[in-house]
GUGUNU-332094 format. One record per atom (N, C-alpha, C): x, y, z. Coordinates in pm, whole numbers, padded with zeros to 5 digits, always signed. Example, Ala and Ser with C-alpha at 12.3 -4.5 7.8 and 13.67 -1.06 7.14 Angstrom:
2
+01319-00569+00780
+01230-00450+00780
+01320-00330+00780
+01285-00225+00708
+01367-00106+00714
+01290+00003+00787
END
This chain:
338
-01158+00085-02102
-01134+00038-01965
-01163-00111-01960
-01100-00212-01931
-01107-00313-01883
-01125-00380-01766
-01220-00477-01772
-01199-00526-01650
-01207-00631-01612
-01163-00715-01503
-01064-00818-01451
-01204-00920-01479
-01145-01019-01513
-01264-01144-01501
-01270-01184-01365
-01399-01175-01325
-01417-01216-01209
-01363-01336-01121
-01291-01318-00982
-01191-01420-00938
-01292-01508-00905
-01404-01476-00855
-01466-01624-00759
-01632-01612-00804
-01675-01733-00787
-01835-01762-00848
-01870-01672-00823
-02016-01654-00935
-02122-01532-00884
-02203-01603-00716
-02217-01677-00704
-02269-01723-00581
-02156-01677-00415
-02038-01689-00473
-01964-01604-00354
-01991-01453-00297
-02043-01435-00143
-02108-01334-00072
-02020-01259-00039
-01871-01275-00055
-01784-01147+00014
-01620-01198-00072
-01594-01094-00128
-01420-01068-00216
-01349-01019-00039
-01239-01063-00028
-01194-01123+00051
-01029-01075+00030
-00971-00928+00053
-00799-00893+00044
-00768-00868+00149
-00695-00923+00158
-00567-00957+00267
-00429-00872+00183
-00362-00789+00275
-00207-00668+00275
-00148-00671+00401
-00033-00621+00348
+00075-00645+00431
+00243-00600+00380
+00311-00562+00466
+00433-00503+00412
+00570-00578+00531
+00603-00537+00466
+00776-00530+00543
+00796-00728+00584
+00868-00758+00464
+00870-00885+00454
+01007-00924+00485
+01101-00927+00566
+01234-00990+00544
+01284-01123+00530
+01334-01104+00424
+01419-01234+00375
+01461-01338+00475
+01531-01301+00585
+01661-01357+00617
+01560-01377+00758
+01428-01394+00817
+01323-01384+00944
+01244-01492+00875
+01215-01603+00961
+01104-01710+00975
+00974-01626+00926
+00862-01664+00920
+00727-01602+00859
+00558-01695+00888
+00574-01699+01018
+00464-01765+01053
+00326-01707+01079
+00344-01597+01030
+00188-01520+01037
+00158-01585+00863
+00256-01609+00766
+00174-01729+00683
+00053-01806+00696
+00095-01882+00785
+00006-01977+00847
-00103-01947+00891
-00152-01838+00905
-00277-01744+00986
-00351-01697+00807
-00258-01676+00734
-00306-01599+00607
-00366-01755+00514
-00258-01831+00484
-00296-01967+00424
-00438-02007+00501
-00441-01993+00637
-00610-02006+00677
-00716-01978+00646
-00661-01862+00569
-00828-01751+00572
-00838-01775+00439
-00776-01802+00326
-00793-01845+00148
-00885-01735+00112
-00757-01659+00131
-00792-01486+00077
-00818-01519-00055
-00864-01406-00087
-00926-01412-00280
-00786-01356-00343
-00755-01209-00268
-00640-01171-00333
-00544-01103-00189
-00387-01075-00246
-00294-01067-00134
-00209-00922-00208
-00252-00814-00117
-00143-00724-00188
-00053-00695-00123
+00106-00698-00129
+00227-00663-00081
+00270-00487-00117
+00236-00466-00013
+00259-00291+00012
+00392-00271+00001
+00475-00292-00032
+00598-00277+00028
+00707-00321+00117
+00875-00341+00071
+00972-00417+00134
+00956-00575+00151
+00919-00604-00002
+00898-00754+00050
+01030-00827+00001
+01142-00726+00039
+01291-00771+00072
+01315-00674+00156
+01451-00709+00202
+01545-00576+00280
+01676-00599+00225
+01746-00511+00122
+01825-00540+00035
+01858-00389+00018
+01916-00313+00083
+01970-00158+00106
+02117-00234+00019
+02095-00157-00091
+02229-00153-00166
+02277-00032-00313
+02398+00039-00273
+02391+00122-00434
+02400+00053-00531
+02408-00072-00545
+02449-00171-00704
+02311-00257-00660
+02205-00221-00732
+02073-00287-00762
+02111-00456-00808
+02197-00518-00860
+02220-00617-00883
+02249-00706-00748
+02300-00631-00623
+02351-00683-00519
+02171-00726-00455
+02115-00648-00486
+01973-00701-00440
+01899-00904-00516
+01976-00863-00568
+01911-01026-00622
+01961-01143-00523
+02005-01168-00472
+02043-01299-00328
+01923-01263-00248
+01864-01119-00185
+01777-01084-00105
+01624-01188-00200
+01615-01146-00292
+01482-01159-00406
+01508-01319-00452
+01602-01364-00389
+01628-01512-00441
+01564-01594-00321
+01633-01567-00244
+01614-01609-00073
+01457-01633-00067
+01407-01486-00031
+01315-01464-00004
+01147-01562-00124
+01168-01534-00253
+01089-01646-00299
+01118-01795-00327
+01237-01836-00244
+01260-01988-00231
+01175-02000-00113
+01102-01950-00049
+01021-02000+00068
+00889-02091-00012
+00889-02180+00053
+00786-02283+00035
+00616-02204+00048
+00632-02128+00141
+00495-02060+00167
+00435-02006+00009
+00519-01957-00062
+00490-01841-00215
+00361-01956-00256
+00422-02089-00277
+00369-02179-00390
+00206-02195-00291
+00191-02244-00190
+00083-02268-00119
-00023-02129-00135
+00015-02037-00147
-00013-01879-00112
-00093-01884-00264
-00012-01903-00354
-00060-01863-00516
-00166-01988-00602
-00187-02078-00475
-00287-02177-00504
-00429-02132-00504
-00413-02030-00401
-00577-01995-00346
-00579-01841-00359
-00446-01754-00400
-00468-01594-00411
-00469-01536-00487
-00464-01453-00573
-00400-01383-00673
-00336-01258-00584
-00192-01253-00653
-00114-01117-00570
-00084-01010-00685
-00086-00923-00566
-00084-00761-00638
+00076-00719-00550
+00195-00631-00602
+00300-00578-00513
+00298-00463-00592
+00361-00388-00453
+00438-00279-00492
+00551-00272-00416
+00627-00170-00434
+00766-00174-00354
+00778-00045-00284
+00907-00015-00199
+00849+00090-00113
+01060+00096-00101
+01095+00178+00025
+01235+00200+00011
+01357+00109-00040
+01314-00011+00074
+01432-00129+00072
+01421-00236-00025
+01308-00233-00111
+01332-00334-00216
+01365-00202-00333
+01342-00070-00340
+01344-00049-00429
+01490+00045-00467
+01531+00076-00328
+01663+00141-00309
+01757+00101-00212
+01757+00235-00144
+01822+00208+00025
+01746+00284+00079
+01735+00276+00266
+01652+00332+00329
+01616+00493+00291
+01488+00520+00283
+01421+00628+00250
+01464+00666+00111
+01477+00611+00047
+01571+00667-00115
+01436+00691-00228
+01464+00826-00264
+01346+00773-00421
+01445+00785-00544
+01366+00938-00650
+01470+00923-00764
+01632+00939-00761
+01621+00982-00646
+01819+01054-00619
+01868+00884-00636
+01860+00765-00615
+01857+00646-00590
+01973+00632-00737
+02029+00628-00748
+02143+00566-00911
+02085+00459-00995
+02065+00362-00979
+02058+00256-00997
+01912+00213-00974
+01797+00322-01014
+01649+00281-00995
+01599+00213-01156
+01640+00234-01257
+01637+00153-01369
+01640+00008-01339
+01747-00030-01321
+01804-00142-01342
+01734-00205-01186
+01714-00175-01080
+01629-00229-00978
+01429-00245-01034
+01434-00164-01102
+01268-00187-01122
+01305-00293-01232
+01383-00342-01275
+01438-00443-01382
+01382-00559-01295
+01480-00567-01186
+01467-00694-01128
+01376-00699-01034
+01294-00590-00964
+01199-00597-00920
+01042-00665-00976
+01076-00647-01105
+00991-00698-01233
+01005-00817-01224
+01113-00868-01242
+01168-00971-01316
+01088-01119-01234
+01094-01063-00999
+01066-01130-00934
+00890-01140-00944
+00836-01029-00935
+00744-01039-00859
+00603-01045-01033
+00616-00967-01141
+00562-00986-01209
+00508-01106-01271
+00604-01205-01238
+00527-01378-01315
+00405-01373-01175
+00436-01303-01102
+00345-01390-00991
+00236-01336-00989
+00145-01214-01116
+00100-01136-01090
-00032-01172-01218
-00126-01139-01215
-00209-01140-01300
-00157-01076-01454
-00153-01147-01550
-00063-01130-01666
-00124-00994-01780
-00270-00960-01676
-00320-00865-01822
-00219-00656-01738
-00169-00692-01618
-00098-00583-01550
-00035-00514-01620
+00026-00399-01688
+00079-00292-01751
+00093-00219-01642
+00255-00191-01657
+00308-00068-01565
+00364+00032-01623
+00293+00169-01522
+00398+00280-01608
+00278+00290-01719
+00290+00439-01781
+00194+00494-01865
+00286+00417-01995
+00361+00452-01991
+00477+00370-02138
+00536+00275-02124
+00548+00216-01993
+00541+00118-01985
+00693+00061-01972
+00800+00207-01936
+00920+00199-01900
+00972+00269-01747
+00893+00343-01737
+00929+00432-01620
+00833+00410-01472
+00874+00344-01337
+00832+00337-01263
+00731+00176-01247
+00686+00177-01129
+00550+00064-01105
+00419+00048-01056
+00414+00156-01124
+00264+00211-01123
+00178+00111-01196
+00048+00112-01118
-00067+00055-01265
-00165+00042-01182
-00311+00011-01259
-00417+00018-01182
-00506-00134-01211
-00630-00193-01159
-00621-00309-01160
-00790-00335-01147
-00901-00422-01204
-01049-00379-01194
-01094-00510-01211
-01134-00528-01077
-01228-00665-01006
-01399-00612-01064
-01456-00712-01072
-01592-00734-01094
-01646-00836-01053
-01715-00746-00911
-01796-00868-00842
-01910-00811-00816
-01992-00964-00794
-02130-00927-00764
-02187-00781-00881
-02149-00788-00987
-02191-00697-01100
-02158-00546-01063
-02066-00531-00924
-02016-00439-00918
-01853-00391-00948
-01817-00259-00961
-01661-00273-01025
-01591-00177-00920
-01456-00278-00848
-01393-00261-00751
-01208-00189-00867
-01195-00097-00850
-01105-00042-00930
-00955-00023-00820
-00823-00090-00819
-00736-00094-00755
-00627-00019-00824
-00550+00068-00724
-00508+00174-00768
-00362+00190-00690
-00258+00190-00772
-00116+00110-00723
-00014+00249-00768
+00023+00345-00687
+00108+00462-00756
+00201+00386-00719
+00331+00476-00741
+00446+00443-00763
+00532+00541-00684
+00527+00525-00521
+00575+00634-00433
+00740+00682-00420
+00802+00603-00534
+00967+00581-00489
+01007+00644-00634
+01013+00566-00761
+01072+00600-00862
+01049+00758-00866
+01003+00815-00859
+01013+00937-00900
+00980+01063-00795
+00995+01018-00648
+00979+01091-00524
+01142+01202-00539
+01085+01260-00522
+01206+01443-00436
+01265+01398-00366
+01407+01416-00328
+01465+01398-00191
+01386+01464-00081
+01373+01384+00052
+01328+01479+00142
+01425+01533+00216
+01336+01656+00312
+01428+01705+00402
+01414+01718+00519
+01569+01655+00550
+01583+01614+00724
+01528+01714+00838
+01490+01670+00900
+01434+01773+01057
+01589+01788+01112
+01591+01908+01145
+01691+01963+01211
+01733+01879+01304
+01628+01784+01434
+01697+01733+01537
+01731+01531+01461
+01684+01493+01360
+01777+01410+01306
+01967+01415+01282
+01983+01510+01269
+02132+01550+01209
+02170+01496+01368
+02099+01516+01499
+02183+01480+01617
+02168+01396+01652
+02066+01319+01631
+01976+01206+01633
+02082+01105+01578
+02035+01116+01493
+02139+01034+01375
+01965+00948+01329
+01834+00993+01329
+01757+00913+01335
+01675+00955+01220
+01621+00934+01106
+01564+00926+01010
+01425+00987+00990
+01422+01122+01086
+01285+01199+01052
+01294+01329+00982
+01211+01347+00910
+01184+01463+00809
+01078+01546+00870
+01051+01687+00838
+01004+01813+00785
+00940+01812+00672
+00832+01913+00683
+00765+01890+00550
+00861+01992+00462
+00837+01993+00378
+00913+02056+00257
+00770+02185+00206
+00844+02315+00151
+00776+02415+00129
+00823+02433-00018
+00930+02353-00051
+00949+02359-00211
+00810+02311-00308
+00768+02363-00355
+00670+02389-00498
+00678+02253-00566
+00837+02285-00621
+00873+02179-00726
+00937+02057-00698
+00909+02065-00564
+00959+01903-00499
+00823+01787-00547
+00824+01639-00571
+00678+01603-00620
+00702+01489-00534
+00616+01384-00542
+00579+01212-00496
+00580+01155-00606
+00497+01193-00734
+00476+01063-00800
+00566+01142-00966
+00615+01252-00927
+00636+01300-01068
+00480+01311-01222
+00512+01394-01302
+00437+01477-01374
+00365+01338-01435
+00418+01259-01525
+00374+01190-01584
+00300+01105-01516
+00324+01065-01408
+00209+00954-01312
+00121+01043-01271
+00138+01187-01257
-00016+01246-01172
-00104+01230-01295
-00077+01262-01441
-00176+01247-01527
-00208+01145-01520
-00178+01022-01499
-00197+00878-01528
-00302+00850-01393
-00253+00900-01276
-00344+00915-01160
-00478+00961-01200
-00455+01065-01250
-00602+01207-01249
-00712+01109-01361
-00647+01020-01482
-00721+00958-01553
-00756+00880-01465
-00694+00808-01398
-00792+00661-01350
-00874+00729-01258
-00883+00804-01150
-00951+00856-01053
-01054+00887-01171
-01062+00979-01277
-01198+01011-01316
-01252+00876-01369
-01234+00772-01410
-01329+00630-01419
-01455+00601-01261
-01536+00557-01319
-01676+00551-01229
-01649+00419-01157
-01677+00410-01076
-01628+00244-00982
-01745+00290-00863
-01752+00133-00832
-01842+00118-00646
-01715+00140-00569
-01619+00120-00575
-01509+00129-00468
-01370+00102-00513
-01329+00203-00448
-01160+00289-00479
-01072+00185-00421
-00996+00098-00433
-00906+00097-00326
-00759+00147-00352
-00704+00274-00276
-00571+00317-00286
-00501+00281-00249
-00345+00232-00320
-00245+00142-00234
-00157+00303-00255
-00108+00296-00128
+00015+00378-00085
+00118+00286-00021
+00271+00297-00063
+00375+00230+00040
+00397+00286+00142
+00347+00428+00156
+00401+00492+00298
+00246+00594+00319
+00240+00636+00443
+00104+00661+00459
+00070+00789+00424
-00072+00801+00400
-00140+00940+00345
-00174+01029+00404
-00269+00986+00500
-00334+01063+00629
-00261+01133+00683
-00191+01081+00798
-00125+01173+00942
-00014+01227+00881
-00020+01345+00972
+00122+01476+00967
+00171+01474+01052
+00152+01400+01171
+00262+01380+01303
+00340+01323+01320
+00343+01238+01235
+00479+01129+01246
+00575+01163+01185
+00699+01170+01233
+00837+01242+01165
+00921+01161+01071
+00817+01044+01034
+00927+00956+00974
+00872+00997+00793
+00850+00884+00732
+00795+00901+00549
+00689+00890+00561
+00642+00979+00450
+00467+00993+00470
+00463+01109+00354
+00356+01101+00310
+00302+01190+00175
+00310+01350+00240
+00295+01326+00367
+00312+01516+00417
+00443+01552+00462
+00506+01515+00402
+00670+01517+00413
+00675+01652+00267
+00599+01630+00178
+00595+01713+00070
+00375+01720+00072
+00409+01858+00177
+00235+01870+00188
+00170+01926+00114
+00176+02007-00045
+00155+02006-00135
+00087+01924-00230
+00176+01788-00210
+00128+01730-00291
+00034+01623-00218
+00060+01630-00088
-00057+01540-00052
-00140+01615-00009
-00191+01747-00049
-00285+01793-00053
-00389+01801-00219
-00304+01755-00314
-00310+01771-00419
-00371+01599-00438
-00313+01526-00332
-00362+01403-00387
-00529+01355-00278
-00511+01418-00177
-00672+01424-00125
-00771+01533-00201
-00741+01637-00272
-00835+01717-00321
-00907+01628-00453
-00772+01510-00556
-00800+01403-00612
-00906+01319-00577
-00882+01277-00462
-00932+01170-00394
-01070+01199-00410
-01126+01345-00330
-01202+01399-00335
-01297+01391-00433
-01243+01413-00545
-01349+01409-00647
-01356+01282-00745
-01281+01202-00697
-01309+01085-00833
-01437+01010-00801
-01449+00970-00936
-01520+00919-00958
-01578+00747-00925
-01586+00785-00780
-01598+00633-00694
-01665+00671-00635
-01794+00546-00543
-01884+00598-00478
-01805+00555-00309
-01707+00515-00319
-01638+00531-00196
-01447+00456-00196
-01401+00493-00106
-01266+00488-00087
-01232+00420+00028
-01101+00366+00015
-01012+00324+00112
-00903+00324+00110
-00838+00346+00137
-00668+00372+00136
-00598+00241+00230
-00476+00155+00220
-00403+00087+00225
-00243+00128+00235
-00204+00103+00339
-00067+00174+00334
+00036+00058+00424
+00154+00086+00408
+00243-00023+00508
+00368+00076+00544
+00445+00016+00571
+00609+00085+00569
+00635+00098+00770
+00549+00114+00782
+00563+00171+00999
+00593+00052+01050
+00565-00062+01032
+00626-00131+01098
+00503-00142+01260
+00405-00084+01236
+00278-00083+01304
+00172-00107+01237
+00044-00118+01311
-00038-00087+01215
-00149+00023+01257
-00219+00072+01179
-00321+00238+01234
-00446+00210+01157
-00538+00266+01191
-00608+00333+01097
-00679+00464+01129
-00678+00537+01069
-00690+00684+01030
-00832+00704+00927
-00935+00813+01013
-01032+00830+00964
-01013+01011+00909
-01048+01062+00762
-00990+01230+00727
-01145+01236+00662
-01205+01338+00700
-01332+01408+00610
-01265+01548+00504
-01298+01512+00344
-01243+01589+00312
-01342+01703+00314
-01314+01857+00256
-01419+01930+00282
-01550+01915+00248
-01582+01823+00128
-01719+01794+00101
-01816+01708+00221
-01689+01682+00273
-01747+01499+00404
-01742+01429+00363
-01701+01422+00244
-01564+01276+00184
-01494+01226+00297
-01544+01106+00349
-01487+01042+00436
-01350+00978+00367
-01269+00928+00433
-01143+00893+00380
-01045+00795+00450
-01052+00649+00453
-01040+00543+00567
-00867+00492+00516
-00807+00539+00607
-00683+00446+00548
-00655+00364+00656
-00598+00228+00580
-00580+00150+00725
-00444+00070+00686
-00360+00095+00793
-00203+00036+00761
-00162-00049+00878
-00074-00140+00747
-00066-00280+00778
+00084-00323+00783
+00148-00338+00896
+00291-00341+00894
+00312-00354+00999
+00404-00506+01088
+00485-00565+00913
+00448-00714+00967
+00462-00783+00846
+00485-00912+00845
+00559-01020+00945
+00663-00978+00939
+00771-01010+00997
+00850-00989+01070
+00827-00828+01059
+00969-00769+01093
+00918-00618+01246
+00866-00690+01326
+00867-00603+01429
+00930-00521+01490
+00893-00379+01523
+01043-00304+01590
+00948-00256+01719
+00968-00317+01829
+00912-00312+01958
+01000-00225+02063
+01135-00225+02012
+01168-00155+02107
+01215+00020+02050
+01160+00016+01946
+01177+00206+01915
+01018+00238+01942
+01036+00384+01962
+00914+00471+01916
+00841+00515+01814
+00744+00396+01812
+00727+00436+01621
+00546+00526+01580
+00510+00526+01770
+00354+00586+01749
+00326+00697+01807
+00286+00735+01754
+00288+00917+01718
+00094+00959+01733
+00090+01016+01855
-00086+01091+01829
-00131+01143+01686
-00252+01134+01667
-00278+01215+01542
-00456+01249+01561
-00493+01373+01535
-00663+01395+01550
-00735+01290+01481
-00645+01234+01384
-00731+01112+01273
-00741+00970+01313
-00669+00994+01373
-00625+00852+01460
-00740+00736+01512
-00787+00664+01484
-00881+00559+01548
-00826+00495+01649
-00829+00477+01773
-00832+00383+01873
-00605+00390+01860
-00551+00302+01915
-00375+00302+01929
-00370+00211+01821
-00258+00179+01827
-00153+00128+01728
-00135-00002+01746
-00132-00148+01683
-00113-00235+01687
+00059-00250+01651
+00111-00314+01744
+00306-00291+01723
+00366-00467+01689
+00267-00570+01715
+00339-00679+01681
+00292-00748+01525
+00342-00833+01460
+00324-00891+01384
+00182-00848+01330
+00157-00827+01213
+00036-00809+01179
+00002-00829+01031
-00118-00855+00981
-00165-00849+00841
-00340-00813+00806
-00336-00738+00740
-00469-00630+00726
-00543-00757+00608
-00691-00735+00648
-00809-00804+00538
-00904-00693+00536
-00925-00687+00367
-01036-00590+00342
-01160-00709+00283
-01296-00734+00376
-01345-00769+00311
-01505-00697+00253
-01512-00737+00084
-01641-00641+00017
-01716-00725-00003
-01886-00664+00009
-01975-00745-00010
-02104-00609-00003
-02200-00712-00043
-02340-00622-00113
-02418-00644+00025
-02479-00544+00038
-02577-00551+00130
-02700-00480+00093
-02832-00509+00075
-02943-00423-00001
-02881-00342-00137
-02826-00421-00221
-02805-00384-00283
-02697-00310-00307
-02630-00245-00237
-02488-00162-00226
-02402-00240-00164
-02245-00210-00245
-02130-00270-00248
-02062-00192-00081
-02081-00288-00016
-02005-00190+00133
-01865-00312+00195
-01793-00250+00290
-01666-00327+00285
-01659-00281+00429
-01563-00411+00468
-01499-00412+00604
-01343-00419+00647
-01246-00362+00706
-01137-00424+00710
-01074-00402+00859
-00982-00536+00859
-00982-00566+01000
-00796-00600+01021
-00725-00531+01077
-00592-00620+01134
-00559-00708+01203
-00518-00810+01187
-00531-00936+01262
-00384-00990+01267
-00366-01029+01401
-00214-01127+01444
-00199-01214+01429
-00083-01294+01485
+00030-01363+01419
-00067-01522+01402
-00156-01480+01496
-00259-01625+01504
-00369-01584+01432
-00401-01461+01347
-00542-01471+01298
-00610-01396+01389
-00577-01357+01539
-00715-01267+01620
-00722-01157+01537
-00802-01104+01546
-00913-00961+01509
-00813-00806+01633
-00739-00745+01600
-00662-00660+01676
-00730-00527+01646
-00788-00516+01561
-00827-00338+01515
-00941-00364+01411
-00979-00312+01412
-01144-00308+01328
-01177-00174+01235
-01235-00159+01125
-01308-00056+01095
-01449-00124+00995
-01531-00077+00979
-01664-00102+00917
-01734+00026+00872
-01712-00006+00742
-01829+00065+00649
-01928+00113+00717
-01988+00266+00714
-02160+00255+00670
-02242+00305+00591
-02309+00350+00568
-02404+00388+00464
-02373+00550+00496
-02355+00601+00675
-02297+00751+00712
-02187+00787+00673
-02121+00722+00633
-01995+00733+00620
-01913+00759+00512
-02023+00742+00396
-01987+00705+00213
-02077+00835+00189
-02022+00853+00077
-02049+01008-00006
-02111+00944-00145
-02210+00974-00153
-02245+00909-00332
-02196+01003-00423
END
């Protein structure tokens, strides 16, 4: 197991990530300016940091051209180190996983963009051909922060439509009762189940689409509830003395508190979008897990970690287009499972 040389002095009191999803190309991007403020340590892109819905994966490169000719990238990679993953629209067309034709040759150029920009010791994929998966291990303050990046698209099941979509014409799913329908496919759950058993102060899970809630009819891991039962019973037992989950794709932002049966607390907090606001659909949905409503404009999530008496504890907060503080969650000592 390896791990990351530490980004910032031993004298620095708090590691400092900043996430965020749904980036469009072709939309101004002035919540930049709020992020360039804060001289995050590191920046992870959850997902859609194009919108490039196309069956010929090559037609996506003008989107991936556009989009890193922005002046902001170079200012951004002075003071961050970035982590991506991809999620429907950079990696297919809307809601698409393996049924997708042309997912080879898109994780080609999905590579091609975002990998120089990425810490160079990164390996994706167990072989290092299939999918963009990989996992990633900060060491601070002599503690080890282990980052954990599946790969929700390359190798996802078709889902299946809710009956009142077909009249709709509107893009919500049903959970699926098929067995052999999966999320991450066979070869990434082993690759999962290994890193989860490694020992860490703190988990952080990147998901492109969210984990927690079952009420929302749109993409979400309980679309196939099997396996996201298969991936909290995971969660459950690895080998971390605590967790957080990270998610984007809504185009809102939430956070969602789940006790698993041990009282494995389980914090996911989603961050979406960047840019690309949708104010005038219905995109928030009740849920028992639910913390406080939904933030619907412009937004970008900061997780920040730091030691307190000795233990590694963390905070993370969603904040707007100016930097205010919109949604909150905080660690406590009640709350973490050793």
């Amino acid at each position: 197991m390896s791990i990351a040389t530490p980004l910032v002095a031993k004298e620095k009191q708090t590691l400092s990530i900043g996430f965020g999803s749904c980036l469009h190309q072709d939309k101004e991007s002035p919540i930049f300016n709020s992020i360039l403020s804060q001289k995050l340590d590191y920046l992870i892109f959850l997902g859609d940091i194009v919108y490039a819905d196309h069956l010929s994966a090559k037609e996506k490169i003008p989107a991936y051209e556009k989009q890193f000719q922005r002046k902001e990238w170079k200012s951004l990679r002075k003071q961050s180190k970035f982590l991506f993953t991809w999620d429907d629209h950079d990696f297919g067309i809307n809601d698409s996983g393996a049924e997708y034709a042309d997912r080879e040759l898109s994780r080609q150029i999905f590579l091609s963009y975002v990998q120089p920009l990425m810490p160079k010791d990164i390996k994706f994929g167990a072989n290092g051909n299939q999918g963009v998966y990989y996992s990633y291990w900060i060491e601070f303050q002599k503690k080890k922060i282990h980052i954990i990046v599946p790969d929700t698209r390359y190798f996802r099941s078709p889902l299946q439509r809710s009956y009142m979509s077909y009249l709709t014409r509107k893009s919500h799913y049903r959970p699926s009762s098929d067995e052999s329908q999966t999320m991450l496919g066979e070869e990434q759950w082993v690759w999962l189940e290994n890193e989860l058993s490694k020992p860490s102060d703190l988990l952080v899970f990147v998901s492109s689409v969210q984990v927690i809630p079952t009420e929302q009819p749109f993409e979400k891991w309980n679309n196939l509830p099997m396996e996201r039962e298969k991936l909290i019973q995971s969660l459950h037992k690895a080998k971390s003395k605590d967790i957080v989950i990270l998610s984007g794709d809504r185009h809102i932002a939430e956070i969602h508190e789940y006790k698993t049966p041990n009282e494995r607390t389980l914090v996911e907090i989603t961050s979406s979008s960047l840019n690309l606001p949708l104010p005038f659909l219905s995109l928030e949905y009740d849920s028992e897990w639910k913390l406080g409503n939904a933030y619907r404009k412009e937004n970008v999530g900061r997780l920040d970690i730091f030691l307190e008496n000795g233990s590694l504890h963390w905070k993370s907060m969603i904040q707007d287009i100016e930097g205010k503080q919109v949604l909150e969650y905080k660690f406590s000592e009640e709350k973490s499972v050793q």
